[in-house]
C-alpha positions, 0 to 999 in steps of 0.5 A: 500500500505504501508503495501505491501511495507513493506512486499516486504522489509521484505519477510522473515516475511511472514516464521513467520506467516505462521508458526503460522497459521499453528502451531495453526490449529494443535494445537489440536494435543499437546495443552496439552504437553510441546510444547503448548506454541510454537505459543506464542514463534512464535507470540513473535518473529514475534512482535519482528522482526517486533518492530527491523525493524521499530525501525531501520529503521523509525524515529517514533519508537525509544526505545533509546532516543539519535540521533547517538542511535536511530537506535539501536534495539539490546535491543529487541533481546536480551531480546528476545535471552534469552526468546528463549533460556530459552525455548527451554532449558526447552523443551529438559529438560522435553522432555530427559529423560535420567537423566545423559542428564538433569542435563548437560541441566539443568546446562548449562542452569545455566551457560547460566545465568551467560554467560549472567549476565557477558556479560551485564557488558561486552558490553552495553546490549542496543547497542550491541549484547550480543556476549559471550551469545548468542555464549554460548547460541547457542552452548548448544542448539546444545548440547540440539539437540544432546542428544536429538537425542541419548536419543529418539534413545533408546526410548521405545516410537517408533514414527517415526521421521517424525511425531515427532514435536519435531524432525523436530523443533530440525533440523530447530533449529540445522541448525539456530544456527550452524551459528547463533553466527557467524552472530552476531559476523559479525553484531556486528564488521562489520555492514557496511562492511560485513553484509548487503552486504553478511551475511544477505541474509544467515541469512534471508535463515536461518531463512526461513530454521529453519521455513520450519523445523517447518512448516513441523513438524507441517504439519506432526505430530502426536498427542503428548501424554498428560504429 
């Protein structure tokens, strides 16, 4: 029973396992491209929503031992934001393959480090939100998307992008962090006032969204080629 309460609090979890079943039952079809680590990416965001509710909202999970503290889970999304950002950068890098595009993907990502670096001097990286990161962070992801999208439109490889994986995790991704930064900013500055009232009901639609994306890229790929 506390297990379906659980569920009913947080609806938008059962996006994430779905994802990953279905990312797993088509794994045969690009176990061997750059993609294969997609359902790890997936189960460790799950873990990691999972880990940020029970922190804030339940005295026996604590991750910061100080009363006014406890309910603090930022220091699991952060790390996380990093480890998902990292990868999908990696993933537009080995995919693009016009070089003028992977040098602006592998630079940015540099400086995504150093947005990072300086942010955690900036504000506390266990209490708060790394808001100059993340806001970097999401605006090269876009930048990824979209020369990703330029590069395969004068690709000699003809797949049509609705069996293209790729494609329909780049729409979900695009949808997500076109938004993302301000949702942080609103959660950061003006927890109590805003977010839970108006902004959170966007975020869990967006994750949803971004999810569906993927779900139906899964449903509808075609066997990635070896690299």
């Amino acid at each position: 029973m506390k297990l379906i309460h659980f569920l009913q609090d947080n609806y938008f979890l059962v996006i994430y396992i779905v994802t990953l079943f279905v990312s797993i039952i088509k794994y045969r079809l690009y176990f061997d491209s750059s993609l294969r680590y997609i359902p790890v990416i997936i189960t460790y965001t799950l873990a990691t929503e999972i880990l940020g509710i029970l922190v804030l909202k339940y005295d026996d999970f604590q991750i910061i031992y100080f009363v006014k503290q406890a309910f603090h889970n930022n220091l699991i999304f952060n790390i996380w934001d990093i480890i998902f950002f990292c990868y999908f950068y990696y993933i537009f890098w080995k995919t693009i393959k016009t070089v003028s595009f992977k040098k602006v993907i592998k630079y940015g990502g540099y400086l995504y480090i150093v947005f990072s670096l300086v942010n955690f001097f900036m504000q506390n990286f266990v209490l708060y939100p790394q808001i100059y990161a993340l806001s970097y962070g999401s605006l090269l992801i876009i930048t990824c998307i979209i020369l990703y999208f330029i590069d395969m439109k004068y690709s000699p490889i003809n797949i049509p992008n609705s069996r293209n994986l790729l494609f329909w995790i780049s729409i979900g991704l695009f949808l997500f962090y076109t938004f993302y930064p301000f949702i942080m900013i609103s959660m950061n500055y003006y927890f109590k006032e805003i977010y839970q009232a108006q902004v959170r009901p966007l975020h869990l639609f967006l994750i949803v969204l971004m999810y569906s994306c993927f779900i139906m890229g899964f449903i509808r790929m075609r066997r990635i080629r070896p690299e």
